[in-house]
TORPA-4810 file (N, C-alpha, C, O; in nm, 3 decimals):
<nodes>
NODE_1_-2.077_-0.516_0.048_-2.077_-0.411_0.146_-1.933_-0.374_0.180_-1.870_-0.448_0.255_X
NODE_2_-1.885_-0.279_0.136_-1.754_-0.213_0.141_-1.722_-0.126_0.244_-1.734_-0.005_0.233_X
NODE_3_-1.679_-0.185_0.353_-1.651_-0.050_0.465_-1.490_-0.026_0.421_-1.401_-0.065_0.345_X
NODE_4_-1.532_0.085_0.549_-1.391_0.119_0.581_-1.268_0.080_0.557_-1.187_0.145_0.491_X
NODE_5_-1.245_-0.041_0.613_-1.146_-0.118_0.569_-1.136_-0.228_0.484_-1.069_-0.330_0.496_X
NODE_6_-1.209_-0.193_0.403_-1.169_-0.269_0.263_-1.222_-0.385_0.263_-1.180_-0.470_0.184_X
NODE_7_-1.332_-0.415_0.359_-1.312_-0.586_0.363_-1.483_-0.572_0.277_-1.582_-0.502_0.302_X
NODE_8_-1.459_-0.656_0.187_-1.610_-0.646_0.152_-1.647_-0.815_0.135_-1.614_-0.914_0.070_X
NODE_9_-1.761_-0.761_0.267_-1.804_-0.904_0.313_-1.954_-0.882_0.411_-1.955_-0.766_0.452_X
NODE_10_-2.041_-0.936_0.444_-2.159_-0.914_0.540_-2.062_-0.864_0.663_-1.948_-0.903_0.690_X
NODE_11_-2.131_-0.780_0.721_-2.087_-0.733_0.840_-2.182_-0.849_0.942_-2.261_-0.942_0.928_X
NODE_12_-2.116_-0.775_1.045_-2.181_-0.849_1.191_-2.274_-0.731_1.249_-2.212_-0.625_1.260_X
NODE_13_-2.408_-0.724_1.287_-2.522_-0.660_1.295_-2.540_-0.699_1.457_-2.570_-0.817_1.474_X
NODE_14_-2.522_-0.590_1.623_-2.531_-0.627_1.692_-2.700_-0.632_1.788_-2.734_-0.662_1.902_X
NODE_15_-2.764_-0.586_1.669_-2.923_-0.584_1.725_-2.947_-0.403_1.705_-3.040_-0.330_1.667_X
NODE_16_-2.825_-0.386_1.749_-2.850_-0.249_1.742_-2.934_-0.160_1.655_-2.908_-0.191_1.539_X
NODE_17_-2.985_-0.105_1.657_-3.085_0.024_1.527_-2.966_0.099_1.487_-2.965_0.129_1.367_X
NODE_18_-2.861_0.140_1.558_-2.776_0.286_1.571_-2.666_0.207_1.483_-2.613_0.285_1.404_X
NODE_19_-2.619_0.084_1.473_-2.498_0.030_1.400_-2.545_0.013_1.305_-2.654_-0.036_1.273_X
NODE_20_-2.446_0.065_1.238_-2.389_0.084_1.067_-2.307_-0.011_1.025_-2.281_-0.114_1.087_X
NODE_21_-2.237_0.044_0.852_-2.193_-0.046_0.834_-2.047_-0.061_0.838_-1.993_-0.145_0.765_X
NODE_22_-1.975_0.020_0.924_-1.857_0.083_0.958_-1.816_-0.055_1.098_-1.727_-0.140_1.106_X
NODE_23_-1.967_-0.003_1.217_-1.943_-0.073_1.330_-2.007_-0.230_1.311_-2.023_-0.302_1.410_X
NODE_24_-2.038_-0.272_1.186_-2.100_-0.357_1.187_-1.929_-0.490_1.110_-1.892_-0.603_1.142_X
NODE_25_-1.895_-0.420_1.041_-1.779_-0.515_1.020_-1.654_-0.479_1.140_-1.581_-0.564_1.189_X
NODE_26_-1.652_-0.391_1.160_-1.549_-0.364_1.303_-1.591_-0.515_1.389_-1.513_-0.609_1.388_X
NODE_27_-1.694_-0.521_1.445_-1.785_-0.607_1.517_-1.735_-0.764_1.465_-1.682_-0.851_1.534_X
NODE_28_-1.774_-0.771_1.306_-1.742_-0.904_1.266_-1.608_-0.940_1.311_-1.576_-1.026_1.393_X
NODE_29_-1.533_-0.855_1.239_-1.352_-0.863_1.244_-1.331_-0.879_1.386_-1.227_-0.941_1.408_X
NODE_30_-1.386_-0.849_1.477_-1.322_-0.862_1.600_-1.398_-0.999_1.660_-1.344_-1.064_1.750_X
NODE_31_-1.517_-1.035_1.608_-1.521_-1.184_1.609_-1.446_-1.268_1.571_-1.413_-1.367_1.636_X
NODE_32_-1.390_-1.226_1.399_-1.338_-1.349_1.365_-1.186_-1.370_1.466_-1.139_-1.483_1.482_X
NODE_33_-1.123_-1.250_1.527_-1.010_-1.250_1.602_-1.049_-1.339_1.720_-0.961_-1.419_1.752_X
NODE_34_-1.149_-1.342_1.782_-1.204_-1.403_1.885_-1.235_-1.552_1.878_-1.222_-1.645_1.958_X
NODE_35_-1.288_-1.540_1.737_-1.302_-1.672_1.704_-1.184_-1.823_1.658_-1.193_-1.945_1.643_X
NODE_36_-1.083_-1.720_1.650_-0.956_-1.795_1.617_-0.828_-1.790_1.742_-0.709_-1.823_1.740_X
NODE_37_-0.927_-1.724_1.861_-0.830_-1.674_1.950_-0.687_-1.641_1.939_-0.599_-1.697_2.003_X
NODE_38_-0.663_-1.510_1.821_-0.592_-1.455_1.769_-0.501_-1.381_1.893_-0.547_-1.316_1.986_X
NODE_39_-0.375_-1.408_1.868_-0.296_-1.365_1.978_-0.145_-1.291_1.900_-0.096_-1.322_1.791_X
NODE_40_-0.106_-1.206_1.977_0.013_-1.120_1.873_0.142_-1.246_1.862_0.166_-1.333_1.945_X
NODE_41_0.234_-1.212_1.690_0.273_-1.307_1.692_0.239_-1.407_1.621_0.334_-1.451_1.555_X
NODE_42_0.136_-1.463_1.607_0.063_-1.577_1.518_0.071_-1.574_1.368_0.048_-1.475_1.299_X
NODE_43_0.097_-1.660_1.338_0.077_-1.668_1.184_-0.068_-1.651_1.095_-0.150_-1.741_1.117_X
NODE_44_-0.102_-1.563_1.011_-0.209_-1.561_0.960_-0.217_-1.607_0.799_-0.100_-1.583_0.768_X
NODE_45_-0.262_-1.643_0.712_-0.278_-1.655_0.602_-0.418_-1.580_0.557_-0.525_-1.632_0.589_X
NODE_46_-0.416_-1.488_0.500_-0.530_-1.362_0.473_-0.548_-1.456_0.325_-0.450_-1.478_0.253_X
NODE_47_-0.697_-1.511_0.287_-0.711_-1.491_0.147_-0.842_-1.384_0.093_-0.961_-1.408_0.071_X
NODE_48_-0.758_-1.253_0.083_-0.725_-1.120_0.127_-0.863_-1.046_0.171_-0.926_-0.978_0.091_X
NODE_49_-0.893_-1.062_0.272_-1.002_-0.965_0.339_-0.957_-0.894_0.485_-1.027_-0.796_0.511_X
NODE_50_-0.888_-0.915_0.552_-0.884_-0.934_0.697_-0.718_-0.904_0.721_-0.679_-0.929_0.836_X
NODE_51_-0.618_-0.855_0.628_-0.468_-0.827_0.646_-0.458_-0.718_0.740_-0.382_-0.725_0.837_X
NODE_52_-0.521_-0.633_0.720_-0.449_-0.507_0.792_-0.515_-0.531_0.890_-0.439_-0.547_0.985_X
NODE_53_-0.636_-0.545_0.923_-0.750_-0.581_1.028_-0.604_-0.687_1.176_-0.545_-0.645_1.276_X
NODE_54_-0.607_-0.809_1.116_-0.544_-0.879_1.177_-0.363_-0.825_1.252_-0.311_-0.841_1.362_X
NODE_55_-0.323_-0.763_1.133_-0.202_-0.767_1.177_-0.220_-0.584_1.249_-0.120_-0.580_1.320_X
NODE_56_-0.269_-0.486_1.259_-0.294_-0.391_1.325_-0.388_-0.435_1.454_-0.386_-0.347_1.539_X
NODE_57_-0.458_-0.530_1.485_-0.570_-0.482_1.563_-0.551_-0.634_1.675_-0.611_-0.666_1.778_X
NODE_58_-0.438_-0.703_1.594_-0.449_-0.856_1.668_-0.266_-0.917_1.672_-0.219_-1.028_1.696_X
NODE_59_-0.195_-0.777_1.635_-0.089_-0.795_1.607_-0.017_-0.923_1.569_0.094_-0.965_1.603_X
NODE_60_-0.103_-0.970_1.495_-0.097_-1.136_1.409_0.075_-1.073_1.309_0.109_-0.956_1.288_X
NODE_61_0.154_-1.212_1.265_0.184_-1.157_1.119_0.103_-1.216_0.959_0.031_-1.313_0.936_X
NODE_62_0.136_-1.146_0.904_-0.019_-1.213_0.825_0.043_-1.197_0.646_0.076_-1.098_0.580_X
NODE_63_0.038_-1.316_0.622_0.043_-1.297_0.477_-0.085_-1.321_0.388_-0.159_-1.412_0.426_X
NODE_64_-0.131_-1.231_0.243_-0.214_-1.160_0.239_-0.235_-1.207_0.091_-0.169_-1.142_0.009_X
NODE_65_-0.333_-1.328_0.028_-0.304_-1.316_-0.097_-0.406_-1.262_-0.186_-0.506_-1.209_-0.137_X
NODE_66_-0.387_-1.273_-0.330_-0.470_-1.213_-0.380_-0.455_-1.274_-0.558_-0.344_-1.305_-0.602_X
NODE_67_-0.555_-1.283_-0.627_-0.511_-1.275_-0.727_-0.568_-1.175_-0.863_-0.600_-1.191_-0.981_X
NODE_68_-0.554_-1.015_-0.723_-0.608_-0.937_-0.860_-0.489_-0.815_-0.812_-0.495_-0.749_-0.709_X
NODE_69_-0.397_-0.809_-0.905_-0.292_-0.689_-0.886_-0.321_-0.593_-0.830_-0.245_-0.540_-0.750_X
NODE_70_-0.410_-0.558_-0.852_-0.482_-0.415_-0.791_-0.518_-0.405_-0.674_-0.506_-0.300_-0.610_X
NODE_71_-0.580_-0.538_-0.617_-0.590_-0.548_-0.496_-0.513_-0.562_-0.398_-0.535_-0.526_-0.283_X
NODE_72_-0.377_-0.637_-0.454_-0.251_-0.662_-0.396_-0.210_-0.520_-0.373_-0.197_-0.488_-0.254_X
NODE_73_-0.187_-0.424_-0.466_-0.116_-0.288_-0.463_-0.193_-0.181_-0.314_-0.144_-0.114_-0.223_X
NODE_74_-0.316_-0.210_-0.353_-0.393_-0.131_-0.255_-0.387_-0.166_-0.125_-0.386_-0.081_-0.036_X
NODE_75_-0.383_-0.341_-0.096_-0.377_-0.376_0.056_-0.203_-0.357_0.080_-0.182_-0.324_0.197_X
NODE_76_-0.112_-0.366_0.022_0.045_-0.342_0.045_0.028_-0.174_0.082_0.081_-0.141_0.188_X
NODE_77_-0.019_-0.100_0.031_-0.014_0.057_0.057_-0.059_0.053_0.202_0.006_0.083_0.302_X
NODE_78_-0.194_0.008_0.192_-0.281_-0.007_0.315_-0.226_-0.077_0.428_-0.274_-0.046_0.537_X
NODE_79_-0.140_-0.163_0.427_-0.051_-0.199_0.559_0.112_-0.176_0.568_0.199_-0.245_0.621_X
NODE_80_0.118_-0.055_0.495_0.244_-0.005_0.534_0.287_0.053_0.656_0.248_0.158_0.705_X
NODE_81_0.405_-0.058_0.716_0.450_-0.022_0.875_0.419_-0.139_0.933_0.477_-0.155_1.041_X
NODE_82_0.336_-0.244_0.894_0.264_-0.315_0.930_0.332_-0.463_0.903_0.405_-0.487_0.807_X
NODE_83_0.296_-0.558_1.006_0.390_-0.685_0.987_0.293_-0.768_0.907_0.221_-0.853_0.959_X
NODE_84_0.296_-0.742_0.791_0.176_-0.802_0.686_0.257_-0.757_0.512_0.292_-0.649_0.465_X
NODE_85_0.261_-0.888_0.464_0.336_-0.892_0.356_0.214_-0.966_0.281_0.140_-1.046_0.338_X
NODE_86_0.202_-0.932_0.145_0.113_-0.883_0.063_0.144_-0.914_-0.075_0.195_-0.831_-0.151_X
NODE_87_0.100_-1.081_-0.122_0.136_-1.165_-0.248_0.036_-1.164_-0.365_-0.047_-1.253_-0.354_X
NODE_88_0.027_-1.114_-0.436_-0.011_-1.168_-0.563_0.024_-1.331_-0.602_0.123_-1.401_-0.624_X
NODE_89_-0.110_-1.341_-0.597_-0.067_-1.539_-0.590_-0.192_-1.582_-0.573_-0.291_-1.543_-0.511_X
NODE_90_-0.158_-1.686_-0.653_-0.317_-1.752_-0.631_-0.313_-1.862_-0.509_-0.197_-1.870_-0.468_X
NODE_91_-0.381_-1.927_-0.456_-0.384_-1.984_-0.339_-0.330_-2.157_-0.355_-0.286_-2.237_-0.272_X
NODE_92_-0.354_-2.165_-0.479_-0.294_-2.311_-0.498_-0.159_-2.305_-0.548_-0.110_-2.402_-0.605_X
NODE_93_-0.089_-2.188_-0.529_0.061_-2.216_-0.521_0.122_-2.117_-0.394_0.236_-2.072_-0.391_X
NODE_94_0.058_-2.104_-0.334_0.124_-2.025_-0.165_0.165_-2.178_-0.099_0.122_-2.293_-0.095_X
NODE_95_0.291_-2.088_-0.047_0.374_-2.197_0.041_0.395_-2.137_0.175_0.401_-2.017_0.203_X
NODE_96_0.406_-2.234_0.249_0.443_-2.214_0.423_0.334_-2.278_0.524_0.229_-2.326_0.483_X
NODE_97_0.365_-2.272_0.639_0.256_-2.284_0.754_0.190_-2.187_0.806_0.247_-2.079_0.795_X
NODE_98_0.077_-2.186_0.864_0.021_-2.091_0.898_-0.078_-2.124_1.052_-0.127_-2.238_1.055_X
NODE_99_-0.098_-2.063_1.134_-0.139_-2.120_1.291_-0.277_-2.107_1.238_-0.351_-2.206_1.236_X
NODE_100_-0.331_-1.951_1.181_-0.489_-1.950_1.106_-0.498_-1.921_0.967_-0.428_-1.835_0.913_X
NODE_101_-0.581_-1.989_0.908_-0.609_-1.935_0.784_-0.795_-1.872_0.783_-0.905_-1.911_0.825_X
NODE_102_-0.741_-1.761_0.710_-0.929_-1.713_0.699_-0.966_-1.667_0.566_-0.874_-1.609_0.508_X
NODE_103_-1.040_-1.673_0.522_-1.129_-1.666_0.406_-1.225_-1.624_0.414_-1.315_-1.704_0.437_X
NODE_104_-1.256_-1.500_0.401_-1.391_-1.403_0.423_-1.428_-1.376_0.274_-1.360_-1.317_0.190_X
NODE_105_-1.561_-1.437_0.258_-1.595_-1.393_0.113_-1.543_-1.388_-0.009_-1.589_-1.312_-0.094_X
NODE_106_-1.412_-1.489_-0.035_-1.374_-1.558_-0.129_-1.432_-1.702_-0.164_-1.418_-1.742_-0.280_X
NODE_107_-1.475_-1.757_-0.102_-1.516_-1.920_-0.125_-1.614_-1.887_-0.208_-1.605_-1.975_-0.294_X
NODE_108_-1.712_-1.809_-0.241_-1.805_-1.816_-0.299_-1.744_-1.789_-0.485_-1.816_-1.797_-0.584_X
NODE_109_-1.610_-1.762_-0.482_-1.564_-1.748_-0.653_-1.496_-1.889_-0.640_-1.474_-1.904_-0.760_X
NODE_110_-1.459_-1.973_-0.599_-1.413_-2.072_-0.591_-1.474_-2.182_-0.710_-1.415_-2.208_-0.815_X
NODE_111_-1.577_-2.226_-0.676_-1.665_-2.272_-0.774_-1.647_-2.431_-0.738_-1.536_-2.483_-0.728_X
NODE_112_-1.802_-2.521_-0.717_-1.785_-2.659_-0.704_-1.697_-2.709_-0.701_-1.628_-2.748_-0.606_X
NODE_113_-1.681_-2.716_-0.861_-1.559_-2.783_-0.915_-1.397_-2.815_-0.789_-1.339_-2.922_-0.771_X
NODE_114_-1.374_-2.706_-0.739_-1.254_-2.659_-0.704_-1.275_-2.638_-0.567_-1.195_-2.563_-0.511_X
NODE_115_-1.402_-2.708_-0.473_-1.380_-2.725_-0.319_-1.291_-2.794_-0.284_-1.216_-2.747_-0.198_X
NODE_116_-1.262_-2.931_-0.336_-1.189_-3.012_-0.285_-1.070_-2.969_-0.273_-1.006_-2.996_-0.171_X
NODE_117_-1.014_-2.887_-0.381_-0.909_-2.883_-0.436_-0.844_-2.750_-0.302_-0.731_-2.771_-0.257_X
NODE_118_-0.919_-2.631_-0.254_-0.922_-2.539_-0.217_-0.938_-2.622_-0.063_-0.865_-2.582_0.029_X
NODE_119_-1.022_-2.722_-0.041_-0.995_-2.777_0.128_-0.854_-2.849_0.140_-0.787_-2.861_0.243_X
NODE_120_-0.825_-2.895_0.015_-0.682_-3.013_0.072_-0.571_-2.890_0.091_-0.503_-2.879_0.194_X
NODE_121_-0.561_-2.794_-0.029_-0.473_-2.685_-0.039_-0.473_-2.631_0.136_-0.371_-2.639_0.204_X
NODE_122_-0.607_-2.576_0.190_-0.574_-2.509_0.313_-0.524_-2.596_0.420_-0.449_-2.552_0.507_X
NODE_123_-0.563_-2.719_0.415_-0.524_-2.815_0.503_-0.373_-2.873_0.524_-0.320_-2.920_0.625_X
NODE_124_-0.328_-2.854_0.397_-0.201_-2.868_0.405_-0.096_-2.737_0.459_0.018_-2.759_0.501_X
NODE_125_-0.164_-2.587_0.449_-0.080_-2.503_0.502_-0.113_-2.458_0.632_-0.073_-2.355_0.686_X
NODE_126_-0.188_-2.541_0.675_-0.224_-2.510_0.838_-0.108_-2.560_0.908_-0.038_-2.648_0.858_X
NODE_127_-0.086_-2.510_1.015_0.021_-2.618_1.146_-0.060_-2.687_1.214_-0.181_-2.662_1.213_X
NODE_128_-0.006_-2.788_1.286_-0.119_-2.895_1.358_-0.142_-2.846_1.449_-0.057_-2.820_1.534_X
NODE_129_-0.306_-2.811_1.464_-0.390_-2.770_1.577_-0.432_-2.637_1.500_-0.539_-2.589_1.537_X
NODE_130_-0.364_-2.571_1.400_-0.415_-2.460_1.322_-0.569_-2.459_1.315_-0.634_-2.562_1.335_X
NODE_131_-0.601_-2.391_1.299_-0.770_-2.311_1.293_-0.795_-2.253_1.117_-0.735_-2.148_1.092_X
NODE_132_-0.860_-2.302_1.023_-0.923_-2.215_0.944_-1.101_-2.152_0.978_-1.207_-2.192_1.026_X
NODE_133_-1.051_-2.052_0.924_-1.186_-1.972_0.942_-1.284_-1.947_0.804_-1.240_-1.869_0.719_X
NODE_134_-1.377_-1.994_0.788_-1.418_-1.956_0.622_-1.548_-1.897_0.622_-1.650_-1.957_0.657_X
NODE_135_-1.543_-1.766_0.578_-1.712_-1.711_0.602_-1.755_-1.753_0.433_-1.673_-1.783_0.346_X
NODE_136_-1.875_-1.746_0.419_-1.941_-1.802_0.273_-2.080_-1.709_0.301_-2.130_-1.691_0.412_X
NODE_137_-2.136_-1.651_0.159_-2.235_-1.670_0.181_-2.304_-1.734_0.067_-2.269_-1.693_-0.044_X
NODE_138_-2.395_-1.826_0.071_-2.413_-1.934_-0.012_-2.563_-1.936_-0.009_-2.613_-1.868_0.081_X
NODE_139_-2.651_-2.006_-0.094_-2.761_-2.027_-0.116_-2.775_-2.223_-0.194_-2.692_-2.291_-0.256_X
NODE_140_-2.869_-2.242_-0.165_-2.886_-2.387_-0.176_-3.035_-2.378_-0.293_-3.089_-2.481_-0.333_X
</nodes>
């Protein structure tokens, strides 16, 4: 589900009949800000759904990765002006700390194999008391 802003991920559905799928990820995104009690200033680590979202709407700074060029090019256009810098990189070689990390609808390409590998990785670029956020949608 591809809105507006690029994030393609389940939206957040408020009961409403009248919400779409515009106000329905607006809705999510401003959960997940809520949910990480996102404050301007903060360090974000985007593994890339939520860059421009965060650093426009939660005045986070937010670095943004990705490992499909194209996607990198499009979210760098898309937060120009914006305190959000925008890596081509895969996630097991990003360096730094970060206060949140979020992951909207990437875990699911991850693959078994490579949970562990993908929990120690985020755990190590959190700061202590950092918050990750990881939406999934998964089936058993």
């Amino acid at each position: 589900m591809l809105d507006f802003h690029m994030v393609y991920t389940c939206g957040y559905w408020s009961g409403s009949p009248e919400c779409g799928l515009d106000d329905a990820q607006q809705q999510k995104l401003n959960l997940v800000c809520r949910n990480l009690n996102l404050k301007p200033g903060q360090t974000v680590l985007d593994i890339l759904s939520f860059a421009k979202f965060a650093a426009e709407n939660a005045g986070a700074k937010v670095v943004g990765i990705t490992i499909s060029k194209e996607q990198a090019a499009l979210v760098r256009d898309l937060c120009k002006g914006l305190n959000a810098e925008i890596r081509f990189e895969d996630y097991r070689d990003t360096l730094g700390e970060f206060d949140h990390i979020v992951s909207l609808g990437m875990f699911e390409h991850v693959g078994p194999k490579n949970y562990r590998i993908y929990m120690e990785r985020i755990s190590g670029l959190l700061t202590n008391g950092g918050l990750f956020l990881l939406h999934i949608i998964g089936a058993t």
